[in-house]
C-alpha positions as CSV (number, residue, x, y, z in Angstrom):
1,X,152.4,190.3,132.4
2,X,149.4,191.2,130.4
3,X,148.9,190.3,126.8
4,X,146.8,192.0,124.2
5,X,145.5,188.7,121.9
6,X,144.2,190.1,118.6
7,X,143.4,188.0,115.5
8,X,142.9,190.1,112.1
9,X,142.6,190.2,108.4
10,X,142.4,192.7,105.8
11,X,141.6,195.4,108.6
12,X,141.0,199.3,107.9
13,X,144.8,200.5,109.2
14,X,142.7,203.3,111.4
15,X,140.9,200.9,113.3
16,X,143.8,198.6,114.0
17,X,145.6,201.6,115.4
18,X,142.8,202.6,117.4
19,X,142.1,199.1,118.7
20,X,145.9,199.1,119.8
21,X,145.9,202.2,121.6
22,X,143.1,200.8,123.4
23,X,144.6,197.5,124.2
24,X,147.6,199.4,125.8
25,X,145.3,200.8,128.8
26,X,145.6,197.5,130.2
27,X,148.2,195.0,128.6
28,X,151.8,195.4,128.7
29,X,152.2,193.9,124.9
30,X,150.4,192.6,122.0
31,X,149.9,188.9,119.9
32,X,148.5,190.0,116.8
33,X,147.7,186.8,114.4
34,X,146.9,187.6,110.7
35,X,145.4,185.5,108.0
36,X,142.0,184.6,106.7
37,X,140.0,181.9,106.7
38,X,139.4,179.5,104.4
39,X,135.5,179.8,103.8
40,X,135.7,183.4,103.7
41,X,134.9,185.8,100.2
42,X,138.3,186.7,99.1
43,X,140.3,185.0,101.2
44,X,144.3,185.6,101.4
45,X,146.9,184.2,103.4
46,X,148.4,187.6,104.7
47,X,146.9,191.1,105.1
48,X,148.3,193.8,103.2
49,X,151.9,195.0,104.7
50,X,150.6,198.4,105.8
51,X,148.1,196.4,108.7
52,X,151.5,194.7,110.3
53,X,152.5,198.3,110.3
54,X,149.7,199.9,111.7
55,X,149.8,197.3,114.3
56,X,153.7,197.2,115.2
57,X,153.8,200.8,114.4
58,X,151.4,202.0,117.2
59,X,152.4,199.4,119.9
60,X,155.7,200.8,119.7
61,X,154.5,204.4,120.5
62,X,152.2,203.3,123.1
63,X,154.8,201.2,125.0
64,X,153.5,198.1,124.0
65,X,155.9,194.8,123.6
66,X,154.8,193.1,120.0
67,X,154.4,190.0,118.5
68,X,153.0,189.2,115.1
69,X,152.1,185.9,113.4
70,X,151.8,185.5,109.7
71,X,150.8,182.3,108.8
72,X,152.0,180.1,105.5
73,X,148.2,179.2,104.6
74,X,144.8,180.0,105.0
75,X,143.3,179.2,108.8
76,X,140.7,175.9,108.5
77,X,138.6,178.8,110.6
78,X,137.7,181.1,113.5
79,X,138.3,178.0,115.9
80,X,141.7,177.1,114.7
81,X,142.9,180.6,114.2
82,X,141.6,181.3,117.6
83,X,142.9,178.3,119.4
84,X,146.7,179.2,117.9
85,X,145.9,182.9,119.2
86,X,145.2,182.1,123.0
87,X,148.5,179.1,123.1
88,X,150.8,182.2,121.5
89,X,149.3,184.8,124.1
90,X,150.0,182.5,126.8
91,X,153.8,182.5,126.9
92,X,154.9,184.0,129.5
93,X,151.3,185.9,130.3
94,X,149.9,186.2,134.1
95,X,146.2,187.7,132.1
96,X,145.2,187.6,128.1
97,X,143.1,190.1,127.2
98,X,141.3,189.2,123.9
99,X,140.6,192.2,121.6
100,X,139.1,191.9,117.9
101,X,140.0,194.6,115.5
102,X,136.5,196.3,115.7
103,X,136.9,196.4,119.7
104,X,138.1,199.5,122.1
105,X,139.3,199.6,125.4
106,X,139.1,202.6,127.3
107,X,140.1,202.4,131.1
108,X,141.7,203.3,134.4
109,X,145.0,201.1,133.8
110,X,146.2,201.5,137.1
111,X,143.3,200.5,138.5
112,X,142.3,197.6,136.7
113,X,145.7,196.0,136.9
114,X,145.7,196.3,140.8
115,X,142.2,194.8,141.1
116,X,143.6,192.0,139.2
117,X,146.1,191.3,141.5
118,X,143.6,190.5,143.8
119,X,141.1,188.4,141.8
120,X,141.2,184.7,142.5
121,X,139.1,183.8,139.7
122,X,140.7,182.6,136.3
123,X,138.1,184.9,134.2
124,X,137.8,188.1,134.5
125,X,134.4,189.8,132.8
126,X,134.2,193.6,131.8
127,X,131.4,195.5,130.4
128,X,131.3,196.0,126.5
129,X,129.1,198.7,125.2
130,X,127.9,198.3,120.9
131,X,127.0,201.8,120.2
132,X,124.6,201.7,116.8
133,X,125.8,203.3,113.9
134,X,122.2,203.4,111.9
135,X,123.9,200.9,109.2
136,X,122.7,197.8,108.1
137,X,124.2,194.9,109.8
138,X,126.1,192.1,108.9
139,X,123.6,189.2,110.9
140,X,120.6,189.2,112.7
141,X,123.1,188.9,116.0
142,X,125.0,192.5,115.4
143,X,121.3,193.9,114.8
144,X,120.0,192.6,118.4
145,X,123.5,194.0,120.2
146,X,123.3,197.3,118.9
147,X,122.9,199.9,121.2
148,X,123.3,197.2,124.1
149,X,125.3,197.0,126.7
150,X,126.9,194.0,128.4
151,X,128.9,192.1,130.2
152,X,132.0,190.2,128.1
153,X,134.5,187.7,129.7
154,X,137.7,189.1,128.6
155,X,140.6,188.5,130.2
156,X,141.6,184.5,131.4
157,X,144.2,183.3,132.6
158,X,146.7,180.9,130.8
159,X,145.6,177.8,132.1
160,X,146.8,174.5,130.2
161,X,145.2,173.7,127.2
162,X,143.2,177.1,127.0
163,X,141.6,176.7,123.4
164,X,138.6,177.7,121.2
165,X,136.5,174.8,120.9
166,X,133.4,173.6,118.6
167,X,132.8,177.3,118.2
168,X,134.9,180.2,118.2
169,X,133.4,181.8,121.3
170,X,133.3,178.5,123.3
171,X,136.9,178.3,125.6
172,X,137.8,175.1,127.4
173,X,140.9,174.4,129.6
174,X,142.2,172.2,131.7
175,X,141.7,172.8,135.8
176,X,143.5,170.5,137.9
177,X,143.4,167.4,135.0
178,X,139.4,168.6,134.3
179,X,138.6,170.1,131.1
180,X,135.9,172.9,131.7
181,X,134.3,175.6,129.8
182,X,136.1,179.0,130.8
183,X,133.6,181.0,128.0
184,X,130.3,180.1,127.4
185,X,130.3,176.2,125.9
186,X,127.1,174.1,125.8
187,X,128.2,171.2,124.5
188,X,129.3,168.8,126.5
189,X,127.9,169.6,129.5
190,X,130.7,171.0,131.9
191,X,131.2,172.8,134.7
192,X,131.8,176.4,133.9
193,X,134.2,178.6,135.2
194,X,132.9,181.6,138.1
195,X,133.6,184.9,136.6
196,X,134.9,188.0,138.4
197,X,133.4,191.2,137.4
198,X,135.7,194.0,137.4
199,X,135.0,197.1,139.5
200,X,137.4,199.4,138.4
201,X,136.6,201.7,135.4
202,X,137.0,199.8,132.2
203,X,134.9,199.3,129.1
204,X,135.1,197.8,125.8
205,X,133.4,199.7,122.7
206,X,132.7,197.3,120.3
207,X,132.0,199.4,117.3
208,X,131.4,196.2,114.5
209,X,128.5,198.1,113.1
210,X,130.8,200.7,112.0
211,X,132.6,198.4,109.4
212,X,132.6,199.2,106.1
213,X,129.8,198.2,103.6
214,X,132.5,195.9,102.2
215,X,132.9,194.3,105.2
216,X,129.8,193.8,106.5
217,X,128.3,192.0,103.2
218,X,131.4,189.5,103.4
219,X,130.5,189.2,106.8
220,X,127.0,188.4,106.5
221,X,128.4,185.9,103.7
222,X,130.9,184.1,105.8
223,X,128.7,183.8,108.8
224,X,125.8,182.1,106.3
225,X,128.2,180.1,105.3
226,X,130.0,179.3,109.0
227,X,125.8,178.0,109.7
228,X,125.9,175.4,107.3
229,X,129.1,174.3,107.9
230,X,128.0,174.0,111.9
231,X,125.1,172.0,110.7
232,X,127.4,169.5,108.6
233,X,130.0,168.9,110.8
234,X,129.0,170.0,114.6
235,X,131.7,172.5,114.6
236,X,132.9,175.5,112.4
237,X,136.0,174.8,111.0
238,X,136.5,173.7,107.0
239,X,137.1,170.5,107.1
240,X,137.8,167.7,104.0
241,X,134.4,166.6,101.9
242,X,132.8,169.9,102.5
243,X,130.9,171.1,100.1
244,X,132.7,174.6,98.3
245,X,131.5,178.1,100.0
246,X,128.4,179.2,98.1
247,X,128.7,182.9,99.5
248,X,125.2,184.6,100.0
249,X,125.7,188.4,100.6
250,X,121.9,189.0,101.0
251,X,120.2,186.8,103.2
252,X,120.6,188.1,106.9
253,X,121.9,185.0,109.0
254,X,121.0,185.1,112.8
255,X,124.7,184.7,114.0
């Protein structure tokens, strides 16, 4: 069993159909977790209804078992959210796959599902490509990745404890009773998972600089903001006695 793990908000409908067309050339269904987060410009519990039915809608057609969360208040942040995302994916998952709205899969399904019935390894990396749309981007990290091509961990498997920690692209988990980064993951100092690369055809199109102009400034807002917050606290999360979001939509953060 292979499980599609998307987290989204207030998504163009298009893209999450496209995103879920693309997650069905490997998984066999789909977690999708809605809701913002709390530091974010504009932020509402739930997305509109017409994204849960772009997202149910296509999964359906596509073969695709679904899932979708919508939560009763606003996510603390991308580490939360994203922690809640990998423990739903887990149950009853061999693989998760993580996919972001702005992320397409395109692949030989067949293929890459036998190869993982081979791999010993509990992470599985793919290559992502970030073609470069000529718009302005969101941080000073979308502007180095454009054009660029990659290598992403992607798929893990549902080891105890699997969670988002400090940062949201930081993955810890437990490996016989030690806890060990299984995505990147600095701090502490740990010993980090081996990664297998996969050989069959597969690649992930990551088109976030194709967002619209709307989306990119609160972007570039949020992530300003997430910075501050990181320097605060040691982690990104909102957390009590923070100071209220003071959303910049100019300045150009590096991440």
């Amino acid at each position: 069993m292979i499980t599609a793990a998307l987290s989204w908000w207030n998504e163009r409908p298009e893209d999450l159909v496209a995103c879920v067309l693309g997650a069905a050339e490997i998984a066999d269904r789909i977690v999708a977790v809605d809701g913002a987060y709390a530091r974010y410009p504009g932020a509402t519990v739930t997305s509109p209804p017409d994204q849960a039915e772009a997202i149910r809608g296509t999964a359906h057609v596509a073969g695709l078992g679904c899932v979708i969360v919508e939560p009763n208040r606003l996510w603390a942040g991308q580490v939360e959210k994203r922690t809640f995302l990998l423990a739903e994916a887990a149950k009853g998952s061999d693989w998760i796959a993580i996919v972001d709205a702005d992320w397409i899969i395109h692949a030989d399904r067949d293929a890459a599902r036998a190869e993982l019935g081979t791999v010993r390894e509990h992470v599985v990396s793919v290559p992502m490509w970030t073609p470069d749309s000529g718009r302005e981007p969101a941080t000073g990290w979308h502007r180095k990745v454009a054009g660029s091509r990659s290598q992403q961990p992607h798929l893990f498997r549902p080891l105890p404890e699997l969670r988002a920690e400090t940062k949201h692209a930081w993955y810890s988990a437990l490996v016989d009773g030690e806890r060990v980064w299984a995505m990147r993951g600095f701090r502490p100092r740990r010993r980090v998972l081996p990664q297998h690369r996969l050989e069959a055809r597969y690649e992930i199109e990551h088109r976030c600089l194709f967002r619209t102009p709307e989306q990119a400034r609160a972007s570039r807002a949020f992530c300003s903001d997430r910075e501050l917050v990181l320097r605060l606290t040691g982690g990104e999360d909102d957390v009590a006695g923070l100071p209220p979001p003071v959303f910049d939509y100019a300045t150009v953060p590096y991440s």
